[in-house]
Backbone as CSV, one residue per row, in Angstrom:
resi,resn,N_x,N_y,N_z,CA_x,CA_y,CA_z,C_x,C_y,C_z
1,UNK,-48.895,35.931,-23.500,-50.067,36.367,-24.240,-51.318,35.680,-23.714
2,UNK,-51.322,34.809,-23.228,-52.145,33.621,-22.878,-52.839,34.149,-21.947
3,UNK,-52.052,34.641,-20.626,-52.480,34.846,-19.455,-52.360,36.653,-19.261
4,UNK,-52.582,37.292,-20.659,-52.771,38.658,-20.307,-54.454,38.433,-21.417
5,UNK,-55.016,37.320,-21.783,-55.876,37.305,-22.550,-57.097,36.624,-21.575
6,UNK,-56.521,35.929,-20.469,-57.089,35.495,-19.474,-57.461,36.246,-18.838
7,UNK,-56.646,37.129,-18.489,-56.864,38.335,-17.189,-57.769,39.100,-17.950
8,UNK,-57.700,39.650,-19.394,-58.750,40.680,-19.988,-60.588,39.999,-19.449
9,UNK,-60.553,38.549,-20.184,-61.581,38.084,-19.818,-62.168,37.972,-18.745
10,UNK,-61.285,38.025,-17.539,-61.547,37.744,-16.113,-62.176,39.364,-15.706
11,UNK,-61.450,40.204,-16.337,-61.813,41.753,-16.142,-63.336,41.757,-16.840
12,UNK,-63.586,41.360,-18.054,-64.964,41.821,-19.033,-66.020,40.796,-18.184
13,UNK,-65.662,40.325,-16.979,-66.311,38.862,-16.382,-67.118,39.764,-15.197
14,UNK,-66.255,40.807,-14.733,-66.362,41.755,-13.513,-67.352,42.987,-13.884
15,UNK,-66.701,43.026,-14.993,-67.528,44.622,-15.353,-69.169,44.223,-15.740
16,UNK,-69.041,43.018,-16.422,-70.431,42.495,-16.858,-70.915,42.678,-15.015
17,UNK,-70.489,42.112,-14.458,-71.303,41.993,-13.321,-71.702,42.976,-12.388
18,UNK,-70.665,44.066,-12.979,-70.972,45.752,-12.447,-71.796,46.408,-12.949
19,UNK,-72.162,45.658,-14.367,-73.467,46.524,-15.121,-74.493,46.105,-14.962
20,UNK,-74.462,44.756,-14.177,-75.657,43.837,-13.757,-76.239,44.655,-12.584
21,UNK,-75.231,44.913,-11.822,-75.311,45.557,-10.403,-76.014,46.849,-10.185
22,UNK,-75.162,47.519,-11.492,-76.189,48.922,-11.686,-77.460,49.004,-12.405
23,UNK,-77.709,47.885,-12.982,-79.057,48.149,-13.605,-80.115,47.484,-12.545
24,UNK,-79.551,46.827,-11.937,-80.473,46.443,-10.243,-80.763,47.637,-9.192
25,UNK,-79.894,48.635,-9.722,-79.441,49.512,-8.576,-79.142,49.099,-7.605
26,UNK,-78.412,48.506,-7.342,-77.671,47.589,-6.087,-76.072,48.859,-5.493
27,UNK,-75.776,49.357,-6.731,-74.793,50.610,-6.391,-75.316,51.648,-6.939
28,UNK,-74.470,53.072,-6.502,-75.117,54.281,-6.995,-73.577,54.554,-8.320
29,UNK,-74.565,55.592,-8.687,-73.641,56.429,-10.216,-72.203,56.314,-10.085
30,UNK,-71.888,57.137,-8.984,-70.824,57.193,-8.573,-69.823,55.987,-7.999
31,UNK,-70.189,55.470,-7.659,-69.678,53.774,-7.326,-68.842,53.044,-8.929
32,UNK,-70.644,53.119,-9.415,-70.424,52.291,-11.041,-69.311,52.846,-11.755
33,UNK,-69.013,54.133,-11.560,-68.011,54.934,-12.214,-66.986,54.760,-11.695
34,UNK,-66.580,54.817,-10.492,-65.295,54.680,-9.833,-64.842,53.223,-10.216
35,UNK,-65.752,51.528,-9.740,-65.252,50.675,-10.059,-64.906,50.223,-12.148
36,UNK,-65.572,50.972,-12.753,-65.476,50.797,-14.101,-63.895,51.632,-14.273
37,UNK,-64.020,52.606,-13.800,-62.466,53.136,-14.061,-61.378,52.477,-13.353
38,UNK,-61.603,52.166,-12.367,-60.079,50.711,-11.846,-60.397,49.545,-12.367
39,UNK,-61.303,48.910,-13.084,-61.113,47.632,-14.156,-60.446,48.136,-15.451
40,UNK,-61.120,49.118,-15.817,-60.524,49.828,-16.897,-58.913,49.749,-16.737
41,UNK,-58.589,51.179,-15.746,-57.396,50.813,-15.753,-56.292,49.765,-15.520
42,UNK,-57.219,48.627,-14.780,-56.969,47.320,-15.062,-55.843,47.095,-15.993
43,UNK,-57.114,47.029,-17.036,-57.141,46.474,-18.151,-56.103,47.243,-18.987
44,UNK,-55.614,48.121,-18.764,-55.251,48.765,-19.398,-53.696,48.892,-19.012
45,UNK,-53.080,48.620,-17.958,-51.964,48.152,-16.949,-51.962,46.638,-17.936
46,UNK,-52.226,46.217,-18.376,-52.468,44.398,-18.762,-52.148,44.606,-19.899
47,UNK,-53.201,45.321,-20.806,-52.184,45.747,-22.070,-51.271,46.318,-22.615
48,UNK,-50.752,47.097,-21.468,-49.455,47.944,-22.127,-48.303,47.099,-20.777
49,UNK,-48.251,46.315,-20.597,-47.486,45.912,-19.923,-45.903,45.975,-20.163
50,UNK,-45.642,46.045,-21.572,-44.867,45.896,-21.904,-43.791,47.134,-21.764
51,UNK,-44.788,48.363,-22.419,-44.305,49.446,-22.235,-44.460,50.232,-20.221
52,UNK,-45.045,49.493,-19.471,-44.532,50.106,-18.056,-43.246,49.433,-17.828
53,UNK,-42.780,47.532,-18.475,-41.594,47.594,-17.788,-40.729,48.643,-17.974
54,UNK,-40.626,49.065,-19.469,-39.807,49.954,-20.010,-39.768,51.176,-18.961
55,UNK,-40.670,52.026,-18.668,-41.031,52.997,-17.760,-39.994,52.257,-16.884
56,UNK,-40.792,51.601,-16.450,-40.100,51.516,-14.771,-38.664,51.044,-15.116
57,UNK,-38.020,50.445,-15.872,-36.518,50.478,-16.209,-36.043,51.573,-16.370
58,UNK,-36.752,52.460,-17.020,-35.763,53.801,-17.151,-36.312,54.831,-16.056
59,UNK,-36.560,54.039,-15.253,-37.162,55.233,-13.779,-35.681,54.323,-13.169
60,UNK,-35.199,53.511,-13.312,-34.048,52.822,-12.723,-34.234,51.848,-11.435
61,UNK,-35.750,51.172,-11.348,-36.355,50.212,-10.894,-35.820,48.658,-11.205
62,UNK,-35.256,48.091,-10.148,-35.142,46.533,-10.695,-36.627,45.482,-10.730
63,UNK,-36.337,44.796,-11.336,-37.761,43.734,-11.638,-38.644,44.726,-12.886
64,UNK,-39.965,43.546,-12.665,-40.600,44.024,-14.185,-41.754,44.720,-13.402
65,UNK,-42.119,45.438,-15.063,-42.991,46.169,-14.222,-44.604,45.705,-13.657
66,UNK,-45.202,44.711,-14.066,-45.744,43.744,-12.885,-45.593,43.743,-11.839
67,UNK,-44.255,43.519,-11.265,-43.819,43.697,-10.063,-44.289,45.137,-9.299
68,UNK,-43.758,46.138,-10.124,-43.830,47.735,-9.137,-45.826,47.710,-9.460
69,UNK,-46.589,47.065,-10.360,-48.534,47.027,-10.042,-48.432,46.619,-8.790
70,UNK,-47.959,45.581,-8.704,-48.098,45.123,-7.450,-47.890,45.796,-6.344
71,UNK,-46.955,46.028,-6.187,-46.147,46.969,-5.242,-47.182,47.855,-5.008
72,UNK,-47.902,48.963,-6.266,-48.841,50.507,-6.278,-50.260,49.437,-5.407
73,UNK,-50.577,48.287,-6.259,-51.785,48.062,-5.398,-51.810,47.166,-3.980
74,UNK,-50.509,46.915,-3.537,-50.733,46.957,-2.302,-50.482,47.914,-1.375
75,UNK,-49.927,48.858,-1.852,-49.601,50.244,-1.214,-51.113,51.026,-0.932
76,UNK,-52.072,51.075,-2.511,-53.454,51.255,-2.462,-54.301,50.328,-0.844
77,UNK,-54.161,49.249,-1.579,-55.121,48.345,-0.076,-54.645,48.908,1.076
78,UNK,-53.609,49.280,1.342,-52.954,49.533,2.845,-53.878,50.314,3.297
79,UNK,-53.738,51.929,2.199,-54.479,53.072,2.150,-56.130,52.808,2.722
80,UNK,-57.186,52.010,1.550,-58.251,51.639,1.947,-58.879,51.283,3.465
81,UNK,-57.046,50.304,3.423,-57.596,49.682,5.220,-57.809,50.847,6.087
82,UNK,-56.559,51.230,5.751,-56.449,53.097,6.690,-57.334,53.889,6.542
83,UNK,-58.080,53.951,5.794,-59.524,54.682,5.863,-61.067,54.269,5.595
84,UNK,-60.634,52.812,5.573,-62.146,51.919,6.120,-61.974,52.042,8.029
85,UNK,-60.745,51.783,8.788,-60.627,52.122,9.853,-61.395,53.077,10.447
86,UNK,-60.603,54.051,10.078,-61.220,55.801,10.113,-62.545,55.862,10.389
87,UNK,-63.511,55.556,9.070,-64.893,55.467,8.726,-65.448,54.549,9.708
88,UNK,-64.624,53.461,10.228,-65.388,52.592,11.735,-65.662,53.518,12.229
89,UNK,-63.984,53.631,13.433,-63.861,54.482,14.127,-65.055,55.824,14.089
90,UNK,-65.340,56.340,13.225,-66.068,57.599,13.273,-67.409,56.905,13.615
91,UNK,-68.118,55.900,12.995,-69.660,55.568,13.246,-69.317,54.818,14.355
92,UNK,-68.605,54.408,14.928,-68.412,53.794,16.407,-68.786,54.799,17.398
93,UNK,-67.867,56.216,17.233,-67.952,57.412,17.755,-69.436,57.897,18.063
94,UNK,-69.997,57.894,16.565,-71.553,58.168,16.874,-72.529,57.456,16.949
95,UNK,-72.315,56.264,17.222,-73.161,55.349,17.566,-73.453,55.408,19.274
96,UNK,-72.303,55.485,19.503,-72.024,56.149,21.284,-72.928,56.890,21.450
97,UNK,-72.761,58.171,20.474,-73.460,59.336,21.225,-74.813,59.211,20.548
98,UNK,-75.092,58.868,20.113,-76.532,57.936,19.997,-77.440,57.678,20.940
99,UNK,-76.781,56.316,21.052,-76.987,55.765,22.429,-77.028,56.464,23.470
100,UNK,-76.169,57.158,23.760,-75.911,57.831,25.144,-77.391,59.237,25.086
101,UNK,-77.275,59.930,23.869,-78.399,60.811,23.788,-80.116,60.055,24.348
102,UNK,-80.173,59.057,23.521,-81.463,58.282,24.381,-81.524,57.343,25.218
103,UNK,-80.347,57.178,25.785,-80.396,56.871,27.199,-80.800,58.072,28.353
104,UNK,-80.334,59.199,27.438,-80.678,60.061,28.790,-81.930,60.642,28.539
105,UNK,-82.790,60.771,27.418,-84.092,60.689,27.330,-85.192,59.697,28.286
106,UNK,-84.675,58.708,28.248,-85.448,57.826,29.053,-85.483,58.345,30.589
């Protein structure tokens, strides 16, 4: 109980600082919305914890279900990396042809 009351606070610690962020406009609409809905669901993975082990026991999963969050959000980060890559890769691409376009201007 202790340390799912910790983690809530650590979450209302983040979001404060996401509403800080958007009233700076430091992010756009869409940002503020996307990160408020994965604290949310956070938060919300934290409080029903109890009832995903159950889930994931009767999905016929060993360990708790903590364990399989874990598991979904490093499966997530993998994803991110794999398409923060991508998104290099592509402005790398046109940064080239950039370059290369006013180089041959000159």
């Amino acid at each position: 109980m202790l340390q799912q009351l910790l983690a809530i606070i650590i979450i209302l610690f983040f979001v404060f600082r996401l509403v800080i962020q958007k009233k700076k406009n430091l992010i756009s609409k869409n940002e503020f919305f996307l990160w408020l809905s994965f604290w949310a669901l956070s938060a919300g993975a934290i409080i029903f914890i109890k009832q995903i082990d159950r889930l994931v026991a009767s999905l016929g999963f060993s360990g708790s279900g903590i364990n399989f969050l874990i598991y979904l959000a490093v499966l997530a980060l993998f994803y991110l990396v794999f398409r923060l890559r991508l998104d290099l890769a592509k402005m790398d691409r046109n940064l080239t042809e950039i370059v290369r376009q006013m180089t041959l201007k000159k």
